[in-house]
C-alpha positions in Angstrom: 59.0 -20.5 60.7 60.3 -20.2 64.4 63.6 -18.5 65.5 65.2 -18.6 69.0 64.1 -16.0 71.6 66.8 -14.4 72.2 67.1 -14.1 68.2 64.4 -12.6 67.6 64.4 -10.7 70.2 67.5 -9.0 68.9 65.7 -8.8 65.1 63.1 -6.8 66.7 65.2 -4.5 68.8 67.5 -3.3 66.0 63.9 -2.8 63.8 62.6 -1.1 66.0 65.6 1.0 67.2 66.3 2.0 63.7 62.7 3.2 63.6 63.0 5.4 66.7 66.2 6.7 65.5 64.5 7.7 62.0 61.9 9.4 63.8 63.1 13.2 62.8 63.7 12.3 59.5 60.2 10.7 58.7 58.6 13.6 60.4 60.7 16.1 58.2 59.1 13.9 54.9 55.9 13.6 56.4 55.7 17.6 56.6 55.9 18.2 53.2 52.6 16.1 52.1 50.4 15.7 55.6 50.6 16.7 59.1 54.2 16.1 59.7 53.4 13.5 62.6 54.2 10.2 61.3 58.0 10.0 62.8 56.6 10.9 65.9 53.7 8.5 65.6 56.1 5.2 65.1 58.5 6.3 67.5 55.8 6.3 70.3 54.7 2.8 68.8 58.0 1.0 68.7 58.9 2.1 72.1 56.1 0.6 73.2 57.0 -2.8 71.4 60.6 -2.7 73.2 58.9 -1.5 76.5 57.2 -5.3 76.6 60.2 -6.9 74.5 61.1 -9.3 76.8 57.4 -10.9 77.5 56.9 -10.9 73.9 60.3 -13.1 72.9 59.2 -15.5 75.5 55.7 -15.8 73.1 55.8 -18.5 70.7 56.4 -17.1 67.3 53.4 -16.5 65.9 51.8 -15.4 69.0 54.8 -12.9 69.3 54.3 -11.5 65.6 50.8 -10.7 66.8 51.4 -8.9 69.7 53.6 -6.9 68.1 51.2 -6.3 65.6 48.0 -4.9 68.4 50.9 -3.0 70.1 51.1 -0.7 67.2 47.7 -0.8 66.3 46.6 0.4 69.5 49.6 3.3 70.3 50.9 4.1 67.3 47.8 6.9 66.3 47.2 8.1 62.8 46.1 5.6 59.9 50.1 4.4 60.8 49.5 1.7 63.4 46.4 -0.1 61.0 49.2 -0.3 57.9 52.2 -1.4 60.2 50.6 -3.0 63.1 48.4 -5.3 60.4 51.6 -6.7 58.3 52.3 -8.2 62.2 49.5 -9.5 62.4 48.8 -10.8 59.1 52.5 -12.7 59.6 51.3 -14.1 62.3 48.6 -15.6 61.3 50.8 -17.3 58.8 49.3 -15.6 55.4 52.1 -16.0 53.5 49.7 -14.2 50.7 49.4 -11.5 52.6 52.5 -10.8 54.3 53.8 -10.3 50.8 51.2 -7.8 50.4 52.8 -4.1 50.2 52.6 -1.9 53.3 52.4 2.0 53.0 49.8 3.2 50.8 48.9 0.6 48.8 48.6 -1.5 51.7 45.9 0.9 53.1 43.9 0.5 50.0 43.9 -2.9 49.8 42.5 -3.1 53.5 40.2 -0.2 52.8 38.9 -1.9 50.0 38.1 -5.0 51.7 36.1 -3.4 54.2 33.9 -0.7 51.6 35.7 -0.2 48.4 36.9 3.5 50.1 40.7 2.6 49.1 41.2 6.4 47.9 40.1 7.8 51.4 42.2 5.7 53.5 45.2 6.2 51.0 44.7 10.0 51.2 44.8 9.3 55.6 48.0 7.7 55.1 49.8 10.6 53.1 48.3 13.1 55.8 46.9 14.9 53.0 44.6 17.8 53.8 41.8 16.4 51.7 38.1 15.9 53.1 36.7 12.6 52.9 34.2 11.3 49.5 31.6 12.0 51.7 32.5 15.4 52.8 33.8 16.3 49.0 30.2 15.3 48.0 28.1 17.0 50.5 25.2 18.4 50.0 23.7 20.2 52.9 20.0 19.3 53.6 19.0 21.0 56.6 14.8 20.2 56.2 15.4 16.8 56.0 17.5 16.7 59.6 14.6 18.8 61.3 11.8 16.2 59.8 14.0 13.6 61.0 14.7 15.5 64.3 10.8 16.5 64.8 9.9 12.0 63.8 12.4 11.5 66.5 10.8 14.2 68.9 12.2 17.5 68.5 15.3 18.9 70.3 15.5 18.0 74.1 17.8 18.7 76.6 19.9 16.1 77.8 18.7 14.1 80.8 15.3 13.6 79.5 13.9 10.3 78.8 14.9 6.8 79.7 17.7 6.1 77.1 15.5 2.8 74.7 17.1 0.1 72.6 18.4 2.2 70.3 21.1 1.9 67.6 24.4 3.5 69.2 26.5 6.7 67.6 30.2 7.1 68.0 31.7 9.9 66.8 35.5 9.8 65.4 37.5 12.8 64.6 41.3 14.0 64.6 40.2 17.0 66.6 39.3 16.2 70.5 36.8 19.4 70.4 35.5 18.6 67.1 34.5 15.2 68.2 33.2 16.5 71.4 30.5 19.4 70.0 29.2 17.2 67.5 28.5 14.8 70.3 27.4 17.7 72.2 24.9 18.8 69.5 23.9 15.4 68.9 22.3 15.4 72.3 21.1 18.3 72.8 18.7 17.5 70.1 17.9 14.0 70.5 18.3 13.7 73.6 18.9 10.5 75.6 17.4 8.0 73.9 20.6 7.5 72.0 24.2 6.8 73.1 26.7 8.9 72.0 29.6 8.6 72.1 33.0 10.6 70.7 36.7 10.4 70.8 39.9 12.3 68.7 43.0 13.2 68.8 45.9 11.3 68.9 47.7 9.4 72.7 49.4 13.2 72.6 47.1 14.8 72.5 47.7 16.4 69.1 45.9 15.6 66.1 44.9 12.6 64.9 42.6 9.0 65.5 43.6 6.1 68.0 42.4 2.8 67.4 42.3 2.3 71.7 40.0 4.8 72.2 37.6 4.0 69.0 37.4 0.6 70.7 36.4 2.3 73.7 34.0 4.9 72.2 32.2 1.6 70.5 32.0 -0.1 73.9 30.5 3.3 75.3 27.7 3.7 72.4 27.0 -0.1 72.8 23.5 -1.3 72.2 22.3 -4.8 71.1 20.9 -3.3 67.8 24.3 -2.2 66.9 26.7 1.1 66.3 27.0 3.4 63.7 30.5 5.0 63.1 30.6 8.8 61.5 34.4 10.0 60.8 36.0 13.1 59.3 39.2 12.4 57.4 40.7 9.2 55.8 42.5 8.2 58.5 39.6 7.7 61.2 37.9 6.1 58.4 40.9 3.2 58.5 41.8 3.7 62.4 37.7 2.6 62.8 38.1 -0.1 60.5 40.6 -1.3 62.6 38.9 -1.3 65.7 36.1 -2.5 64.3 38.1 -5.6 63.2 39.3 -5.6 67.1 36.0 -6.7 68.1 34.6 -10.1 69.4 33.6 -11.1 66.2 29.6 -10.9 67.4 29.7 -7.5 68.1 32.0 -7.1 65.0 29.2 -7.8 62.7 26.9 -5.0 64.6 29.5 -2.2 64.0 29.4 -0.1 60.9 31.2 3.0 59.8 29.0 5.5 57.5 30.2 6.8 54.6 28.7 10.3 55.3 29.8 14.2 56.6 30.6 13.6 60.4 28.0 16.9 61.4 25.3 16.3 59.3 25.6 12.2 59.5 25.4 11.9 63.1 22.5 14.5 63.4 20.9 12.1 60.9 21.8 9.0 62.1 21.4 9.8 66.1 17.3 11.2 65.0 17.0 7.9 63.2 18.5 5.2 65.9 16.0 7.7 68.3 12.7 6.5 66.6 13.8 2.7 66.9 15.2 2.2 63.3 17.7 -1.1 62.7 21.3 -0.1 62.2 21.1 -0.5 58.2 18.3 2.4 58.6 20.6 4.6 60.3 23.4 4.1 58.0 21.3 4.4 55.0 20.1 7.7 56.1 23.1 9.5 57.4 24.5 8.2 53.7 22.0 9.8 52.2 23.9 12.9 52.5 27.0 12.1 50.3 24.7 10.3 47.6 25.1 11.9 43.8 
């Protein structure tokens, strides 16, 4: 398929016009079941698709469906940008199969069950439902095991101590900026430096939420040639890392995975493991051990 640039140009304007101009009302339904950001959320990402409008008409068609697609990906926020910004993509890779797909919820648990079989989480981060992860619904607190695995890795340190080692990297993901940031903090103070940590949340507003741009960078930070474990609070990071994940160059793609465990615990767990030289299916298997039955 192929249309003139000056057509679709104008297809793509008066989409994404009609989104921006929707934006009160999908906030006002997104209040009553989440965290009432969603209007805001594709406002902020279509403006930046008619921001570069012009470049991306000029694109041949395919190439234009795709950036389109990684425009809202990376500035939409919120498990938004993953749902929309992947229907763009998907058309423009010419998937007739799954452009057809749905988008909205059950959209998010098809790609969410792809990538995990964690459909219901990344379903509940697209309602903005206040529910806690599978992983934080099952938790079961086991403070002796994190001290053993603290005292293998050797015992709390301040940061700046040792030479940072070959270690299996730890990014942390969360909608809350401070949450993110004293779990990293903690994370440190009692491994140390062998392992890189690091964190990001919040949305490109600042408020609440998860941002694919800033997961990719957070991976980049934490990288190590053994790998990167992810830890994630709601449903939404949980899809939002997915996505960035999937961003990758496809070798470090297949050294990136995101744990299915409490964020706290997990990367207290996962960070003591990476520190005494475990592979990054050692790491994820322990911090996991945390939401197991």
């Amino acid at each position: 398929m192929s249309l003139q640039p000056e057509t679709f140009k104008s297809l793509v304007k008066v989409a994404a016009e009609r989104v921006i101009a929707s934006a009160p009302e999908l906030t006002s339904l997104d209040q009553a079941i989440g965290d009432g950001d969603h209007g805001f959320n594709m406002k902020r990402g279509f403006e930046a698709v008619l921001g570069k409008l012009d470049a991306i008409s000029e694109q041949p068609f395919d190439e234009a469906l795709k950036t389109i697609g990684k425009t809202l990906v990376m500035t939409v926020g919120g498990a938004s940008g993953p749902l929309y910004g992947s229907f763009f993509l998907a058309a423009g890779a010419g998937d007739a199969e799954e452009c057809g797909r749905p988008t909205g919820p059950d959209r998010a648990s098809q790609h969410s069950g792809r990538r995990g079989g964690r459909a219901d989480r990344a379903d509940a981060g697209h309602q903005g439902a206040s529910v806690v992860s599978r992983a934080a619904q099952r938790r079961s607190h086991r403070p002796r095991r994190a001290l053993e695995l603290c005292s293998r890795a050797g015992g709390m340190r301040e940061p700046g101590g040792r030479a940072m080692t070959d270690a299996v990297g730890i990014v942390i993901v969360s909608h809350s900026k401070d949450i993110a940031k004293g779990t990293a903090d903690m994370v440190r103070q009692m491994v140390g430096s062998e392992v890189k940590v690091a964190f990001c949340g919040g949305n490109p507003d600042g408020g609440l939420g998860t941002s694919v741009s800033l997961i990719v960078d957070a991976i980049n930070d934490a990288w190590s040639t053994k790998g990167v474990a992810i830890l994630v609070d709601l449903g939404g990071a949980e899809t939002n890392s997915e996505m960035a994940v999937e961003m990758l160059e496809p070798a470090r793609r297949a050294l990136v995975v995101v744990c299915n465990a409490p964020i706290v615990e997990g990367a207290v767990m996962a960070a003591t493991e990476a520190a005494g030289g475990s592979s990054l299916a050692q790491v994820k298997a322990v911090a996991e051990e945390l939401s197991a039955d």
